[in-house]
PQR file of N, CA, C, O and H, with PARSE charges and radii, in Angstrom:
ATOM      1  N   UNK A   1     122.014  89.451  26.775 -0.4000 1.5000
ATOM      2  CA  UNK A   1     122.984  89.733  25.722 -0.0000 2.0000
ATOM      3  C   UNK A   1     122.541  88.992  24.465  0.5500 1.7000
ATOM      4  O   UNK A   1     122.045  87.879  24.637 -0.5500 1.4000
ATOM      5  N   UNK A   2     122.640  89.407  23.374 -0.4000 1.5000
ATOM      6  CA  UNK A   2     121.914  88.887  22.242 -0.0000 2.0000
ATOM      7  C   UNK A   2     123.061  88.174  21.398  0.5500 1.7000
ATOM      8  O   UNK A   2     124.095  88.152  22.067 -0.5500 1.4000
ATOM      9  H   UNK A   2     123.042  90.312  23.234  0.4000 1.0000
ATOM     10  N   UNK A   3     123.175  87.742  20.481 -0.4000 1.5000
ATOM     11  CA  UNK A   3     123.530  86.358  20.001 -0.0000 2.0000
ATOM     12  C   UNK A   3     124.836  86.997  19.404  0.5500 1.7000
ATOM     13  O   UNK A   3     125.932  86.438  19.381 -0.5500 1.4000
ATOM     14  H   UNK A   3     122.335  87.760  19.938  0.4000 1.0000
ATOM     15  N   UNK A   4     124.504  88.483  18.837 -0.4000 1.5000
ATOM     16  CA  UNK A   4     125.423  89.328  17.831 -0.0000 2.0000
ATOM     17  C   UNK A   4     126.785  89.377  18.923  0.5500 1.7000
ATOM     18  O   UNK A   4     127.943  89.087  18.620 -0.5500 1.4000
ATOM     19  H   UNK A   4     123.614  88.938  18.856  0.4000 1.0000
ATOM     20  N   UNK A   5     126.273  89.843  20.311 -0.4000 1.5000
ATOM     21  CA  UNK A   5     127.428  90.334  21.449 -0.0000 2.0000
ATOM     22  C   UNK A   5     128.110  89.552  21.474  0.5500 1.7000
ATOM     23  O   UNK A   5     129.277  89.793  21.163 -0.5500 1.4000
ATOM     24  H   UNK A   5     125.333  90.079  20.557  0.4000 1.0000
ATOM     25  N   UNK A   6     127.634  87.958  21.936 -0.4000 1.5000
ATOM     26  CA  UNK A   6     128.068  86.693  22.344 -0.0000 2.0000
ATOM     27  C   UNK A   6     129.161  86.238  20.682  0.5500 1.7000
ATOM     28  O   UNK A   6     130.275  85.775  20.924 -0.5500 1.4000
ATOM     29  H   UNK A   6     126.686  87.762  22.189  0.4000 1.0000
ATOM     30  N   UNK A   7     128.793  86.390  19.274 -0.4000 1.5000
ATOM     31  CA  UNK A   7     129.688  86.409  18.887 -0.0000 2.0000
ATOM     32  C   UNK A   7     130.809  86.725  18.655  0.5500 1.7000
ATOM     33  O   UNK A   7     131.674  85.932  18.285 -0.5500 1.4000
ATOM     34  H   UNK A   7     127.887  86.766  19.077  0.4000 1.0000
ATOM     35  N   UNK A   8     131.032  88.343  18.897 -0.4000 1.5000
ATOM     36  CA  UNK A   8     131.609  89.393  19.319 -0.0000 2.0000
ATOM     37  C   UNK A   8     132.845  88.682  20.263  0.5500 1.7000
ATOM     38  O   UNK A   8     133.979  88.320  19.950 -0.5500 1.4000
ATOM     39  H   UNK A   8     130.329  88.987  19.198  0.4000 1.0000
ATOM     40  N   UNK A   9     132.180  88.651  21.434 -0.4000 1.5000
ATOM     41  CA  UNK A   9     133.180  87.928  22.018 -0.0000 2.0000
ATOM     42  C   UNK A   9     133.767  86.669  21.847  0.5500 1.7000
ATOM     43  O   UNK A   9     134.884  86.642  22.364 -0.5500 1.4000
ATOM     44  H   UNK A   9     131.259  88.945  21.689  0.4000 1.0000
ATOM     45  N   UNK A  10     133.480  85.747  21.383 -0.4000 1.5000
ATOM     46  CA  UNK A  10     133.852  84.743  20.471 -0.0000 2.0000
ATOM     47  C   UNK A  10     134.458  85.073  19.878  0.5500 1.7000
ATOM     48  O   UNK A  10     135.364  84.245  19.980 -0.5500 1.4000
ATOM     49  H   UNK A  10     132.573  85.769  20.963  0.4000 1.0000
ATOM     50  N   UNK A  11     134.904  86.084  18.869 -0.4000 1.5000
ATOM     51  CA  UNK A  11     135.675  86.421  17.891 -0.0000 2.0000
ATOM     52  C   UNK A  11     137.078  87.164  18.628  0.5500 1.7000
ATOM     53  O   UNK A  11     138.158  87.167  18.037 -0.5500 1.4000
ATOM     54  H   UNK A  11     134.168  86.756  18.787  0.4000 1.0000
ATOM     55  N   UNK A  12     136.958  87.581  19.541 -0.4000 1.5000
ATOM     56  CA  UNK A  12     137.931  88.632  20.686 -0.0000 2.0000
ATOM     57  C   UNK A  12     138.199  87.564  21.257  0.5500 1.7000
ATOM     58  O   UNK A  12     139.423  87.692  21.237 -0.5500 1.4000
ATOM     59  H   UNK A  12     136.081  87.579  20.022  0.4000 1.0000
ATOM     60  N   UNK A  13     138.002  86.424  21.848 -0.4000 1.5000
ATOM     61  CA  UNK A  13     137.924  85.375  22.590 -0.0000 2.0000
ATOM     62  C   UNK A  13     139.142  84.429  21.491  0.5500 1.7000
ATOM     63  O   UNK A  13     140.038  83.749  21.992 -0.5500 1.4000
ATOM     64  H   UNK A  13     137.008  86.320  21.865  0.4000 1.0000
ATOM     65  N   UNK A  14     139.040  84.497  20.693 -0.4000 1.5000
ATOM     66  CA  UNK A  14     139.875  83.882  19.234 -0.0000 2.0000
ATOM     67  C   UNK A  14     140.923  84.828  18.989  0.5500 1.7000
ATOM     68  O   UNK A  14     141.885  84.255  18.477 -0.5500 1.4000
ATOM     69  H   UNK A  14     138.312  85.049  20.286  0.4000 1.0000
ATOM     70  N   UNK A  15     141.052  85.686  19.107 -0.4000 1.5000
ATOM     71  CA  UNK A  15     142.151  86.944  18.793 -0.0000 2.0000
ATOM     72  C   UNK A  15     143.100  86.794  19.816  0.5500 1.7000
ATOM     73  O   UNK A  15     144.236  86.336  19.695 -0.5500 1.4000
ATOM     74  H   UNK A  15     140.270  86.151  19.523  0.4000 1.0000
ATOM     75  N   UNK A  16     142.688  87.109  20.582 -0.4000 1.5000
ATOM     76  CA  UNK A  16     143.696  87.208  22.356 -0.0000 2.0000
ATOM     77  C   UNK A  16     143.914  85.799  22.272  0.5500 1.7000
ATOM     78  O   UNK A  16     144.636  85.711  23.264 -0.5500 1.4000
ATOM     79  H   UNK A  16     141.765  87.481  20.680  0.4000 1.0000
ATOM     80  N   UNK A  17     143.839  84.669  21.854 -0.4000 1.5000
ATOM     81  CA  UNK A  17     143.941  83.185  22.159 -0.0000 2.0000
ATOM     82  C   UNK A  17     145.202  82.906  20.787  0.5500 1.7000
ATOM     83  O   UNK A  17     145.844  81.866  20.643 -0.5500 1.4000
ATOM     84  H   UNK A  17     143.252  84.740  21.048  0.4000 1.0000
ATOM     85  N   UNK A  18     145.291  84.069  19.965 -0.4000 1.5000
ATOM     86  CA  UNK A  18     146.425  84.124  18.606 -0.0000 2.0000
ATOM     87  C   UNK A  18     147.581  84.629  19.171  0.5500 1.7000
ATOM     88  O   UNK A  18     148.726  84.192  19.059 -0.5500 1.4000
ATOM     89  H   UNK A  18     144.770  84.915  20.082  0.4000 1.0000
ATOM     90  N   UNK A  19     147.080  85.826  19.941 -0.4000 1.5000
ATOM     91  CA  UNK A  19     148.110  86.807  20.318 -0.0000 2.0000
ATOM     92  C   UNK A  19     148.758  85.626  21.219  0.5500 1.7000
ATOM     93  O   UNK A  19     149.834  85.191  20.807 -0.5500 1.4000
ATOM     94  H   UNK A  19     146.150  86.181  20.032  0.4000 1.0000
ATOM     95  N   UNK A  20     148.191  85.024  22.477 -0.4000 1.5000
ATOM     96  CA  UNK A  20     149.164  84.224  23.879 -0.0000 2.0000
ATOM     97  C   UNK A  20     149.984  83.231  22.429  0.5500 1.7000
ATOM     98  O   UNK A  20     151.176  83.340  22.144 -0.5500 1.4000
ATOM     99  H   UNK A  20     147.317  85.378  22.812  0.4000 1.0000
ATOM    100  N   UNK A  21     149.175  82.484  21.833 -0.4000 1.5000
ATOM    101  CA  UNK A  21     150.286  81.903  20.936 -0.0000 2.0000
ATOM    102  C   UNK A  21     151.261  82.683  20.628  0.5500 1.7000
ATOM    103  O   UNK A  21     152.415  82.450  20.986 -0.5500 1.4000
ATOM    104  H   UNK A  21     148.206  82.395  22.064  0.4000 1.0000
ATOM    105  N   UNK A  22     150.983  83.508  20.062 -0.4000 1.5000
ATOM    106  CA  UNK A  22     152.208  84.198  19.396 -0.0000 2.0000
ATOM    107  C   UNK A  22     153.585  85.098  20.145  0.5500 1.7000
ATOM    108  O   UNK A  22     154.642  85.557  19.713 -0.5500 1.4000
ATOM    109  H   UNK A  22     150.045  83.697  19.771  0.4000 1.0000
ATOM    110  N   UNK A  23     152.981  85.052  21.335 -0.4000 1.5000
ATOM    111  CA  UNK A  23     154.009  85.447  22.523 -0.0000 2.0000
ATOM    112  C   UNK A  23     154.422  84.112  22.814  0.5500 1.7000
ATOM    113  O   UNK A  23     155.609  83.858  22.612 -0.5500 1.4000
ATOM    114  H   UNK A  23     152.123  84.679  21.685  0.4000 1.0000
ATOM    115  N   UNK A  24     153.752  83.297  23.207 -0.4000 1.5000
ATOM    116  CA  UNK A  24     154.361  82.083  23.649 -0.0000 2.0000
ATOM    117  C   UNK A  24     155.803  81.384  22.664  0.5500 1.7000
ATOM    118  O   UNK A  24     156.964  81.119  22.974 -0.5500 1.4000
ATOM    119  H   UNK A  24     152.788  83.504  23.371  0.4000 1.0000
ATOM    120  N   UNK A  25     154.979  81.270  21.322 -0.4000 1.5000
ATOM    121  CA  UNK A  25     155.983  80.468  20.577 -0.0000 2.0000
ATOM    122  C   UNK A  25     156.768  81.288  19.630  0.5500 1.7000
ATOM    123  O   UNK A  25     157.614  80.742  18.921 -0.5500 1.4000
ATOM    124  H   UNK A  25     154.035  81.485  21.070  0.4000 1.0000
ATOM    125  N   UNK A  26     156.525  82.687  19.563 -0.4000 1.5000
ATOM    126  CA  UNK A  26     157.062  83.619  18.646 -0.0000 2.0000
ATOM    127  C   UNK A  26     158.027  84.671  19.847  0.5500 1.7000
ATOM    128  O   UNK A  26     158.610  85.619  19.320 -0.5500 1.4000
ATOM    129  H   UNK A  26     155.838  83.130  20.139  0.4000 1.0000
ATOM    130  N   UNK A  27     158.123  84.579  20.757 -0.4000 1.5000
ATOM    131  CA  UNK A  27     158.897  85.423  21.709 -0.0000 2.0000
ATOM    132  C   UNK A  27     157.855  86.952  21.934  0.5500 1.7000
ATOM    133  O   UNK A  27     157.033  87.352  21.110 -0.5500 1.4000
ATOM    134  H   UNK A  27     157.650  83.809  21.185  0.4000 1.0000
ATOM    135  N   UNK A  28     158.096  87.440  22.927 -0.4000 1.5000
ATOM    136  CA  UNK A  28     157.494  88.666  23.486 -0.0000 2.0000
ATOM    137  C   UNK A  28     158.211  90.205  22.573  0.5500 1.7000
ATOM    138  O   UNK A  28     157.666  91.302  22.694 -0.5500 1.4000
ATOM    139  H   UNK A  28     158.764  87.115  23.597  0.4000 1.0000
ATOM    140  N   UNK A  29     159.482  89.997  21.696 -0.4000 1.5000
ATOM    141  CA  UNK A  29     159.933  90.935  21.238 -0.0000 2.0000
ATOM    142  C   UNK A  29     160.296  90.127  19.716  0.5500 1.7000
ATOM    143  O   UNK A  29     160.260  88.908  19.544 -0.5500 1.4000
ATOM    144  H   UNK A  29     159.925  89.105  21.598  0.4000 1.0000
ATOM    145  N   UNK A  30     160.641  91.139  18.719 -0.4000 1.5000
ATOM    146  CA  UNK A  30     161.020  90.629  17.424 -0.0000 2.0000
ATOM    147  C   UNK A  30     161.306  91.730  16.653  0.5500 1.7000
ATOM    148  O   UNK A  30     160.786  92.823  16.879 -0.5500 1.4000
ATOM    149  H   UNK A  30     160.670  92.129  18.859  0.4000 1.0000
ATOM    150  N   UNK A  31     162.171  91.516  15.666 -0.4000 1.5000
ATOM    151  CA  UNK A  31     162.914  92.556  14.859 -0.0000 2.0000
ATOM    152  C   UNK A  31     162.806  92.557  13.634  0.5500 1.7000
ATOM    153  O   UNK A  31     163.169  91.528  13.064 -0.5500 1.4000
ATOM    154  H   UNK A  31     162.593  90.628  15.483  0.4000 1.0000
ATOM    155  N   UNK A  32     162.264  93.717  12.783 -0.4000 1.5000
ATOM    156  CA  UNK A  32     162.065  93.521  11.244 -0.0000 2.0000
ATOM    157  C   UNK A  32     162.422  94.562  10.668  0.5500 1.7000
ATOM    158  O   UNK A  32     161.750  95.577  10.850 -0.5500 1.4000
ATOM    159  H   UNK A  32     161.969  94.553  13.246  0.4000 1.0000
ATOM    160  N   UNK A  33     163.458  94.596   9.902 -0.4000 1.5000
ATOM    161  CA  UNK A  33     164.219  95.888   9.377 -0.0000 2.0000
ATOM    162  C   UNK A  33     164.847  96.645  10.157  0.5500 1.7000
ATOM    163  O   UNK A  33     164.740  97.813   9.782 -0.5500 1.4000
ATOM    164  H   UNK A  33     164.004  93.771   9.753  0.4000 1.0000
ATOM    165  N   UNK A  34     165.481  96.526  11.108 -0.4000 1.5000
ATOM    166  CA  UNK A  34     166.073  96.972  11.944 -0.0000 2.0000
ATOM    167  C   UNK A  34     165.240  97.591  13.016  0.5500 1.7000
ATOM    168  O   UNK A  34     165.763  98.144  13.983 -0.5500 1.4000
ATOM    169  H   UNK A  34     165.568  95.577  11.412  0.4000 1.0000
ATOM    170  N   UNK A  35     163.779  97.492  12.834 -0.4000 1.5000
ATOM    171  CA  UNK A  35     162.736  97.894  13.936 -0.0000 2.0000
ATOM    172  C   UNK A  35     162.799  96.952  15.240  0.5500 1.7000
ATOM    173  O   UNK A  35     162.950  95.760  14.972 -0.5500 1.4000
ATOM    174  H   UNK A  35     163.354  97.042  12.048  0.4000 1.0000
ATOM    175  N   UNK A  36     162.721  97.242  16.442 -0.4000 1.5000
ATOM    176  CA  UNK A  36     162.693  95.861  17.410 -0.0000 2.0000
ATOM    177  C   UNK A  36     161.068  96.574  18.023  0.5500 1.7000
ATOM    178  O   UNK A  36     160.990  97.660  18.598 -0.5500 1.4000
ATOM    179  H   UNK A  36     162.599  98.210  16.659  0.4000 1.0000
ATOM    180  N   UNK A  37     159.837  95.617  17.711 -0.4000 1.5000
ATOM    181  CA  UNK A  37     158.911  95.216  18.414 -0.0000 2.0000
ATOM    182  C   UNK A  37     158.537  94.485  18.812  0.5500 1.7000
ATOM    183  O   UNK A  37     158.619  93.294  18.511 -0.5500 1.4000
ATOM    184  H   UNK A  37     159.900  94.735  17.244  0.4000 1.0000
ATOM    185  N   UNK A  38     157.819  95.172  19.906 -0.4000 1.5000
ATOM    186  CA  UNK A  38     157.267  94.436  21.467 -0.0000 2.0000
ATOM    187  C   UNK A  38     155.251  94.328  21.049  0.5500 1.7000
ATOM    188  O   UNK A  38     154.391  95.146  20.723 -0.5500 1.4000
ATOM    189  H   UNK A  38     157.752  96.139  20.150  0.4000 1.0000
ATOM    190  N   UNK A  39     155.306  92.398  21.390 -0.4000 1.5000
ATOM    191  CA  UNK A  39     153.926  92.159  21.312 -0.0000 2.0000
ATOM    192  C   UNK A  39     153.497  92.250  22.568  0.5500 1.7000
ATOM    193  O   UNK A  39     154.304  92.113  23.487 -0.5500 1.4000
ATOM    194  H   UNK A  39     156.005  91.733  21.655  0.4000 1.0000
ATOM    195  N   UNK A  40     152.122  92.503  22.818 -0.4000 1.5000
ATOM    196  CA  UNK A  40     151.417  92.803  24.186 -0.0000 2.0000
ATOM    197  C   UNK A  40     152.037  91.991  25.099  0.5500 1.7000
ATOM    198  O   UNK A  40     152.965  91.238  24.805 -0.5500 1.4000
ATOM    199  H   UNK A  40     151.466  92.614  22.072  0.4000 1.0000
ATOM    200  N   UNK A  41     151.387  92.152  26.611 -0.4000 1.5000
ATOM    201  CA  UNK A  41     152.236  91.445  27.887 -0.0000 2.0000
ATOM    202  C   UNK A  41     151.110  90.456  27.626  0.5500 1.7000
ATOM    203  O   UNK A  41     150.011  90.547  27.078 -0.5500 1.4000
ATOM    204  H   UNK A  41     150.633  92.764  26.850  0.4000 1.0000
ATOM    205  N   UNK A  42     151.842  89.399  28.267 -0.4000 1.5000
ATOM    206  CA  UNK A  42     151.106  88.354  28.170 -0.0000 2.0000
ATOM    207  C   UNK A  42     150.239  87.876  29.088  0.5500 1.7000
ATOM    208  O   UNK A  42     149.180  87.306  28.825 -0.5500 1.4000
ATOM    209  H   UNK A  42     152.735  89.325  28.712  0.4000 1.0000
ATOM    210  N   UNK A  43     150.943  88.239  30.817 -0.4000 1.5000
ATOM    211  CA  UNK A  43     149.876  88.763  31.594 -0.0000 2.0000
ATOM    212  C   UNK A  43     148.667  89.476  31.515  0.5500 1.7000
ATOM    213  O   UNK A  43     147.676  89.148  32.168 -0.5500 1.4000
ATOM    214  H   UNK A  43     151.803  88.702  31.030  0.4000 1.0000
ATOM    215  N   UNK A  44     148.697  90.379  30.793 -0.4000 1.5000
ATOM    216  CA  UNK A  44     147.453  90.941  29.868 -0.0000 2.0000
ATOM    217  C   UNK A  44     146.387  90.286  29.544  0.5500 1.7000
ATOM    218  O   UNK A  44     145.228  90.263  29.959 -0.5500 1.4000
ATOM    219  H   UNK A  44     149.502  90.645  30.263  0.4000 1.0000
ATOM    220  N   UNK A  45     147.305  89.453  28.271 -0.4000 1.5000
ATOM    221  CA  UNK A  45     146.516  88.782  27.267 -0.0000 2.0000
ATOM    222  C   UNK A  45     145.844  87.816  27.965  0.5500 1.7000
ATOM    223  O   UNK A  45     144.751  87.486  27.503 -0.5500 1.4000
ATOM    224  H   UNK A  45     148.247  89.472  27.934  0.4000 1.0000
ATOM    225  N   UNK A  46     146.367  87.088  29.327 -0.4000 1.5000
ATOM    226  CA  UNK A  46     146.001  86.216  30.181 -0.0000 2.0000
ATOM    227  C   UNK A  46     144.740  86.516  31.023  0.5500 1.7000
ATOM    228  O   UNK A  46     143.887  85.731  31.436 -0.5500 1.4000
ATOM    229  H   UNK A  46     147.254  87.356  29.702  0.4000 1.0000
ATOM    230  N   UNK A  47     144.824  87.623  31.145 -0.4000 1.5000
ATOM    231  CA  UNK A  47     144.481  88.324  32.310 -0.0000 2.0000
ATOM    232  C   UNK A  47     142.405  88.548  31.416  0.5500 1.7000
ATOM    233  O   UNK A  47     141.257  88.179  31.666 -0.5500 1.4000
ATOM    234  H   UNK A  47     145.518  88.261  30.809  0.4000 1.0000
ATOM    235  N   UNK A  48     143.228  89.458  30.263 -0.4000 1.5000
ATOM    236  CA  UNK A  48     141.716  89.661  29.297 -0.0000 2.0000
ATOM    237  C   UNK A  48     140.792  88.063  29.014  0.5500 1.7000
ATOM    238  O   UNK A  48     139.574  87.900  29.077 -0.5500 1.4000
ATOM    239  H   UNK A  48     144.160  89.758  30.060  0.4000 1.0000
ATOM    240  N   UNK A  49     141.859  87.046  28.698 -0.4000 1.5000
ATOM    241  CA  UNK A  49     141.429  85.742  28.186 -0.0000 2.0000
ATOM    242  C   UNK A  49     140.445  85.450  29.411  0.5500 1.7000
ATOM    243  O   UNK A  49     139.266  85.212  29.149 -0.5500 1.4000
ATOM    244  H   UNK A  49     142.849  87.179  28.647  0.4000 1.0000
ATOM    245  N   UNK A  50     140.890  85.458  30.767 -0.4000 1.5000
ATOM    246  CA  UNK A  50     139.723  85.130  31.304 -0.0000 2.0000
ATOM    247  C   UNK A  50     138.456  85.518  32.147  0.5500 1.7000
ATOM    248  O   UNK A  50     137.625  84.993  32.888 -0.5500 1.4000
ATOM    249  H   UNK A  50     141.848  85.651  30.980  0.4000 1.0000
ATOM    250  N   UNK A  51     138.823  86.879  31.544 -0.4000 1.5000
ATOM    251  CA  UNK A  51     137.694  87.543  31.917 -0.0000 2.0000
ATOM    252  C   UNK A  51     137.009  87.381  30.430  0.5500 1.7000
ATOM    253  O   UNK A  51     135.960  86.846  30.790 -0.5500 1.4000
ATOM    254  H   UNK A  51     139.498  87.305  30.942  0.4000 1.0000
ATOM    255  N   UNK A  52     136.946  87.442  29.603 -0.4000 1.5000
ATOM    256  CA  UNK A  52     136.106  86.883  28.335 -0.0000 2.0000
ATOM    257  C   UNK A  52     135.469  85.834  28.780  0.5500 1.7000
ATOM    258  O   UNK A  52     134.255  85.937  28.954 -0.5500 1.4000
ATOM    259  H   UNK A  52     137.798  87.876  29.311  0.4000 1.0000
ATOM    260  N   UNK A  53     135.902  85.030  28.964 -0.4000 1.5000
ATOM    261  CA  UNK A  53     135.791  83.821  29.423 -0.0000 2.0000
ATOM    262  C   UNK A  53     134.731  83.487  30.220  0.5500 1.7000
ATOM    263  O   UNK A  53     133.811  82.785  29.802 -0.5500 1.4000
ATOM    264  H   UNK A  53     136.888  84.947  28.823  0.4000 1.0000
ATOM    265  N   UNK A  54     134.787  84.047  31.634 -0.4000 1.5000
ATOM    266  CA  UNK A  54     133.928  84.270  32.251 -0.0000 2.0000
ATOM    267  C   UNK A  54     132.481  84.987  32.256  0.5500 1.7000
ATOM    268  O   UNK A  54     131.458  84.763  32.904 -0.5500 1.4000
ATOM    269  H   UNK A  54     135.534  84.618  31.974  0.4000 1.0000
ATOM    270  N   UNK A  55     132.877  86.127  31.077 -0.4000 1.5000
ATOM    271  CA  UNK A  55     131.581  86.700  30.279 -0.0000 2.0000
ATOM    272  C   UNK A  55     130.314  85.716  29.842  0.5500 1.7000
ATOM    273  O   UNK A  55     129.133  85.603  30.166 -0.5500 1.4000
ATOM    274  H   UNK A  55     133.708  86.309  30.551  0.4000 1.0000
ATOM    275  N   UNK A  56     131.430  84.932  28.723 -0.4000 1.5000
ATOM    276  CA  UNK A  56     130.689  84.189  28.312 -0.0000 2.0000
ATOM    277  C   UNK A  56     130.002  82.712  28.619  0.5500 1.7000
ATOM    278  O   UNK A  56     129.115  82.106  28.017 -0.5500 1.4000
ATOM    279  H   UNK A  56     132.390  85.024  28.459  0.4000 1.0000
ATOM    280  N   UNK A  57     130.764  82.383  29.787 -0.4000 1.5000
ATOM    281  CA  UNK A  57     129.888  81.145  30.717 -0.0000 2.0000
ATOM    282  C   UNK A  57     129.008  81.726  31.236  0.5500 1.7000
ATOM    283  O   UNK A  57     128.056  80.950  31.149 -0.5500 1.4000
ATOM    284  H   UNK A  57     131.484  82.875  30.276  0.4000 1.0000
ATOM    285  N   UNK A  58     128.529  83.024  31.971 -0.4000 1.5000
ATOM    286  CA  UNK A  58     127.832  83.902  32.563 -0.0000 2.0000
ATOM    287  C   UNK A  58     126.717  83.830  31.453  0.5500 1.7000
ATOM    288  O   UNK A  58     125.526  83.550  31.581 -0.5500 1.4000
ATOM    289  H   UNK A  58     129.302  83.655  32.043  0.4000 1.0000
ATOM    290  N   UNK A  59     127.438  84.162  30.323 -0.4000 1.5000
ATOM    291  CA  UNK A  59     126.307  84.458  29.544 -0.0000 2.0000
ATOM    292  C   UNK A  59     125.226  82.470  28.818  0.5500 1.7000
ATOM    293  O   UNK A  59     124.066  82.065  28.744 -0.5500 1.4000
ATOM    294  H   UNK A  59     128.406  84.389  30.219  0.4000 1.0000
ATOM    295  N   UNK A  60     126.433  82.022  28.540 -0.4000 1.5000
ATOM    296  CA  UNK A  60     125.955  80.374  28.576 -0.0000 2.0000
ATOM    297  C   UNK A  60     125.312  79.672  29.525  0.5500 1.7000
ATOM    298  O   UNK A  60     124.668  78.665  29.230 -0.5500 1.4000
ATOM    299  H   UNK A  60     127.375  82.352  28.600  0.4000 1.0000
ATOM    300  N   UNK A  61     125.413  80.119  30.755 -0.4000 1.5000
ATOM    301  CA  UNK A  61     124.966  79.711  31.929 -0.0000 2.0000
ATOM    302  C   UNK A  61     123.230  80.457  32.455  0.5500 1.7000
ATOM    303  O   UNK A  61     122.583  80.310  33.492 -0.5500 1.4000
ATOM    304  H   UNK A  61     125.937  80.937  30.995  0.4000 1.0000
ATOM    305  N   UNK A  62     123.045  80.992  31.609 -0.4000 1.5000
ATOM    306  CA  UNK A  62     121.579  81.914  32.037 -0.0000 2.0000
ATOM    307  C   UNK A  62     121.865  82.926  33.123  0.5500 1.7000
ATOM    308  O   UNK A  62     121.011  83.170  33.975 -0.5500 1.4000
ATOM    309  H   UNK A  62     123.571  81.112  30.767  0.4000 1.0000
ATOM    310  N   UNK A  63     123.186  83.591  33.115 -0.4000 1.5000
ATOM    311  CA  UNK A  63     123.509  84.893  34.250 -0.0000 2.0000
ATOM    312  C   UNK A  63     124.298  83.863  35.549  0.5500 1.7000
ATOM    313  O   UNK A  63     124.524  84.479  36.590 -0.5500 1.4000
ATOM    314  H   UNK A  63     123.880  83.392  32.422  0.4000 1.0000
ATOM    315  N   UNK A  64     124.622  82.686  35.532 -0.4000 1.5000
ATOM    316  CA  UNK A  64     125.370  82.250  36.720 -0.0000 2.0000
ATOM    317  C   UNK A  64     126.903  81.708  36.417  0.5500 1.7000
ATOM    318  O   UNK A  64     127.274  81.122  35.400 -0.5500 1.4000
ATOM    319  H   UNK A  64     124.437  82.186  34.686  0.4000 1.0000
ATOM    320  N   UNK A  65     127.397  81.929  37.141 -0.4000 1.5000
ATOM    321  CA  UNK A  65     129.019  81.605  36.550 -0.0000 2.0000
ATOM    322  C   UNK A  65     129.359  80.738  38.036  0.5500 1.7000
ATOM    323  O   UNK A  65     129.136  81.145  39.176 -0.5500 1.4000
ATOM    324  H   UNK A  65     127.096  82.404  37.968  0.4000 1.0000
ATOM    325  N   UNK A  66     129.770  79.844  37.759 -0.4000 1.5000
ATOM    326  CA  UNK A  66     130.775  78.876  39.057 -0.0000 2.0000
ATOM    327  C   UNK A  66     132.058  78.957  38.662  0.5500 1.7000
ATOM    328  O   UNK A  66     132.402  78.928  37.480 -0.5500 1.4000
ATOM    329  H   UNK A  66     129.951  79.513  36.833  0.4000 1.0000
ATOM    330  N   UNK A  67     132.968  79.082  39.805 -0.4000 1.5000
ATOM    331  CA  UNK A  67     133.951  78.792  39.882 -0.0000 2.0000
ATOM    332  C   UNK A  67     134.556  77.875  40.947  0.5500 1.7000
ATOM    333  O   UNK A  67     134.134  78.008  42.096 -0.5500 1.4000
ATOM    334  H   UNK A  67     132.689  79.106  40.765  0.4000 1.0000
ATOM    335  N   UNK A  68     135.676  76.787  40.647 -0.4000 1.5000
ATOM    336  CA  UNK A  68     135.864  76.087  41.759 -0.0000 2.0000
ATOM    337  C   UNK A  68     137.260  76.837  42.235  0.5500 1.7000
ATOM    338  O   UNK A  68     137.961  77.405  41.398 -0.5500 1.4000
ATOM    339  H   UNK A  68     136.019  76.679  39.713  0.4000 1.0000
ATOM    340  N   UNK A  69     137.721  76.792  44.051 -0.4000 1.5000
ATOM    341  CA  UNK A  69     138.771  76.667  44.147 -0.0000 2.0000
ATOM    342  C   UNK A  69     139.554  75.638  45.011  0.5500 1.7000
ATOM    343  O   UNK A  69     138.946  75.159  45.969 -0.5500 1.4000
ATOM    344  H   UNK A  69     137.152  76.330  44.731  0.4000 1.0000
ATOM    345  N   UNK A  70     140.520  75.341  44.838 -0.4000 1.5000
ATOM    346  CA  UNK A  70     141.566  74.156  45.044 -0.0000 2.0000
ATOM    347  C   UNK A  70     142.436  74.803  46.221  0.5500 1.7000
ATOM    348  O   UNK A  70     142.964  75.826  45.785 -0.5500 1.4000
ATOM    349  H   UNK A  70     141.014  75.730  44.060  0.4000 1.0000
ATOM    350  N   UNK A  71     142.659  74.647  47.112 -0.4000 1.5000
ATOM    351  CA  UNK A  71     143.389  74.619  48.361 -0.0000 2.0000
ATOM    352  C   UNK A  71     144.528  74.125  48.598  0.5500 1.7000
ATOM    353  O   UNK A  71     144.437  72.898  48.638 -0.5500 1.4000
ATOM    354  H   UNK A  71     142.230  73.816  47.466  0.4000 1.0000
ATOM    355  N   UNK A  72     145.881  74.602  48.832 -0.4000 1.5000
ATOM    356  CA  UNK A  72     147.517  73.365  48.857 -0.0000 2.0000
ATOM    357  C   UNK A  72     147.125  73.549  50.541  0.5500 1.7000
ATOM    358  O   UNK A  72     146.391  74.330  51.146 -0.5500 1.4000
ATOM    359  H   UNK A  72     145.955  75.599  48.800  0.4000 1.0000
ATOM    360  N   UNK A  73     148.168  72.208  51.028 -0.4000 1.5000
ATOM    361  CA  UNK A  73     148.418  72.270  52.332 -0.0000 2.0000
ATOM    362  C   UNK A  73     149.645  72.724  52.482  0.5500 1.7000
ATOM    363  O   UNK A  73     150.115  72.872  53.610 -0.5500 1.4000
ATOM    364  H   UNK A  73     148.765  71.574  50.536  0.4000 1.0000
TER
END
């Protein structure tokens, strides 16, 4: 992946990271002129955030991505 892609996602990686703010601290619905809109699910936005994410360690990593997982008793 060349440097242009990897910014690319960096920049999408920054967008979706505005949007969870803006659901988070701005509410999931809002009203302007008597319009009531709905910002994306946030599960979504969650959901996209880390698969970006993972793109780009993949891609930082020379094609290998780790993940750890944690176990409850």
């Amino acid at each position: 992946m060349d440097d242009q892609q990897k910014e690319q996602l960096r920049e999408r990686l920054k967008k979706i990271n505005e949007a969870i703010d803006a659901v988070m601290f701005g509410g999931q619905e809002y009203t302007i002129d008597n319009r009531r809109l709905r910002r994306a699910d946030l599960g979504t936005l969650l959901a996209e955030r880390d698969r970006i994410e993972r793109q780009l360690a993949i891609i930082d990593n020379n094609g290998i991505f780790t993940a750890a997982a944690f176990w409850r008793r």
